[in-house]
C-alpha positions as CSV (number, residue, x, y, z in Angstrom):
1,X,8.6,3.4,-45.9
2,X,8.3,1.4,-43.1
3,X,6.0,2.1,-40.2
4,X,6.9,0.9,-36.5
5,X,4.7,0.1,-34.2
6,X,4.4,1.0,-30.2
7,X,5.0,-1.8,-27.7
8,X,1.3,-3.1,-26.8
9,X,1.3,-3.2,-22.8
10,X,-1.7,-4.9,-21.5
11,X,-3.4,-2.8,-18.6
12,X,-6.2,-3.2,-16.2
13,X,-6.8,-0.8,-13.5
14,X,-8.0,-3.7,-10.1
15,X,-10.3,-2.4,-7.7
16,X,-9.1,-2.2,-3.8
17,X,-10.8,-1.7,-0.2
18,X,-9.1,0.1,2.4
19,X,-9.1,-2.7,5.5
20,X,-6.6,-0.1,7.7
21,X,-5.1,3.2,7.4
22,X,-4.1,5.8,10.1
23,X,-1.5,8.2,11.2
24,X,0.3,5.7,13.7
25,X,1.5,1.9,13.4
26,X,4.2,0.3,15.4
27,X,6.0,-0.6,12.4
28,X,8.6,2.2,12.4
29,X,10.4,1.5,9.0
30,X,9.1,2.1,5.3
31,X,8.0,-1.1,4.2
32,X,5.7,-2.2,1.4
33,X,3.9,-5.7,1.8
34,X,2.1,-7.9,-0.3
35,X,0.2,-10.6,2.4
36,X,-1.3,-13.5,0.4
37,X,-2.9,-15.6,3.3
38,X,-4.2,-15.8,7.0
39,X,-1.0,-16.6,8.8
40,X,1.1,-14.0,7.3
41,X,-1.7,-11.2,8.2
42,X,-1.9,-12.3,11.6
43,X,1.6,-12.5,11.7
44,X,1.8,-8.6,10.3
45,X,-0.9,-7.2,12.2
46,X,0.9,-8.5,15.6
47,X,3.5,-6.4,14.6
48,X,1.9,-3.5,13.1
49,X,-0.9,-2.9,15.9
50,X,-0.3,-5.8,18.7
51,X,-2.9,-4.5,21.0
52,X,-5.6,-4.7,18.4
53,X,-7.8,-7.6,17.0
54,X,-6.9,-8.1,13.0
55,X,-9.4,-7.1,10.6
56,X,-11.2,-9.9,8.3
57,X,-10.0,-10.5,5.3
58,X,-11.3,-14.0,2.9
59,X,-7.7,-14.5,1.4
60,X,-9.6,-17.2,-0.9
61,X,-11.5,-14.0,-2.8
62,X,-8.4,-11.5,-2.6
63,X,-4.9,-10.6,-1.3
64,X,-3.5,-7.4,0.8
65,X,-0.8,-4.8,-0.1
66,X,0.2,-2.2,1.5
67,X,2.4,0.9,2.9
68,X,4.1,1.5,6.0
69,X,5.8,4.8,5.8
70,X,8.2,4.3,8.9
71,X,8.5,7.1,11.7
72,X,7.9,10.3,10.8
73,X,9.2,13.4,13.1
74,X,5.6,15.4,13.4
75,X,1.9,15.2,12.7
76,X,0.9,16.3,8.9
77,X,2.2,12.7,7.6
78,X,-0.3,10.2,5.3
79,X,0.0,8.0,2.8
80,X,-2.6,7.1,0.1
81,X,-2.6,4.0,-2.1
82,X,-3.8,6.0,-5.2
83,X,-4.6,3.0,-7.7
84,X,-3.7,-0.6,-8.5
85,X,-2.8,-2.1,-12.2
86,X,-1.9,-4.9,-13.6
87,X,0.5,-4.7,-16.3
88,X,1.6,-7.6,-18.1
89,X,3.4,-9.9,-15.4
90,X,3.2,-7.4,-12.8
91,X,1.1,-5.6,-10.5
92,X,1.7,-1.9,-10.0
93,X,0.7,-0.3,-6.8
94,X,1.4,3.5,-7.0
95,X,0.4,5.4,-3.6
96,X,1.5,9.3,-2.5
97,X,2.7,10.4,0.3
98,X,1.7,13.4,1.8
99,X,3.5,15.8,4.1
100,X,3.0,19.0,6.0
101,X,3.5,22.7,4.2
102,X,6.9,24.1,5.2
103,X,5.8,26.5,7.9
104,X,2.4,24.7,9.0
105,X,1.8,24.2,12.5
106,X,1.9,20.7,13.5
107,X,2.0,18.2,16.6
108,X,5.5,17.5,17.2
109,X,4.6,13.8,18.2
110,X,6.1,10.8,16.1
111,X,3.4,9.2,14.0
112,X,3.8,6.1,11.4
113,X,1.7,6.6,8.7
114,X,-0.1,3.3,6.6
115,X,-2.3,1.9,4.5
116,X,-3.7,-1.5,3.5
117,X,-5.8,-2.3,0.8
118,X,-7.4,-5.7,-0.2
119,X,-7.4,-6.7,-3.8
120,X,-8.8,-9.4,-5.5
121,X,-7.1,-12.5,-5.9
122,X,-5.3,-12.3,-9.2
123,X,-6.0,-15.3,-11.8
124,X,-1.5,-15.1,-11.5
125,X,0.2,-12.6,-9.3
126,X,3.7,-12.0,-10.2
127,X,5.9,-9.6,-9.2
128,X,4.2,-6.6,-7.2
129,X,5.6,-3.2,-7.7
130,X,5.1,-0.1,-5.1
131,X,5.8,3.1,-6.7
132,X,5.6,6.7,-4.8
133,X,4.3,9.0,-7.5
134,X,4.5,13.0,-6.4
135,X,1.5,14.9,-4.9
């Protein structure tokens, strides 16, 4: 008799801080970004919210991810980064989306629905994974 045994995967859930998240950003296509210093945040917050200074963030303690949903037809649109892990050689970001009931009344204006979270800086970060789990 022979017994097998289960992969191992090694897990740790990361705690994040929310540095932005609204119903409207001028980036108008889904995107998911992983920012890992200074110029690269200033270069995506000129393009996300141009009119607006940049939040602080110490990329010496940590690193940004986040999601950009891309237009979206009505009000009733969010996204929420749900939790952070690191698995193995990766980092897994899972995040819902959230959209109106069928039926509800909303504001037909088009909003762009984001978040961006600050984690801290990984002892490695490897590849970063955004999955969309279901509400």
């Amino acid at each position: 008799m022979s017994i097998l045994a289960a992969p191992f995967m090694l897990q740790a859930v990361l705690s994040f801080t929310t540095v932005a998240q609204g119903p409207v950003s001028a980036i108008d296509e889904p995107r998911q970004v992983v920012v890992r210093t200074a110029a690269e945040w200033q270069r995506l917050w000129r393009t996300h919210s141009p009119e607006s200074p940049a939040p602080s963030v110490d990329f010496t303690q940590g690193i940004v991810v986040g999601v950009f949903l891309g237009a979206r037809p009505t009000d009733g649109y969010s996204v929420q980064i749900t939790s952070v892990r690191e698995e193995d050689n990766r980092h897994v970001v899972e995040y819902r989306e959230r959209r109106p009931d069928p039926g509800a009344l909303v504001g037909q204006v088009l909003t762009a629905p984001f978040q961006l979270v600050t984690l801290p800086l990984p002892q490695k970060l490897g590849f970063v994974e955004f999955k969309r789990i279901d509400p």
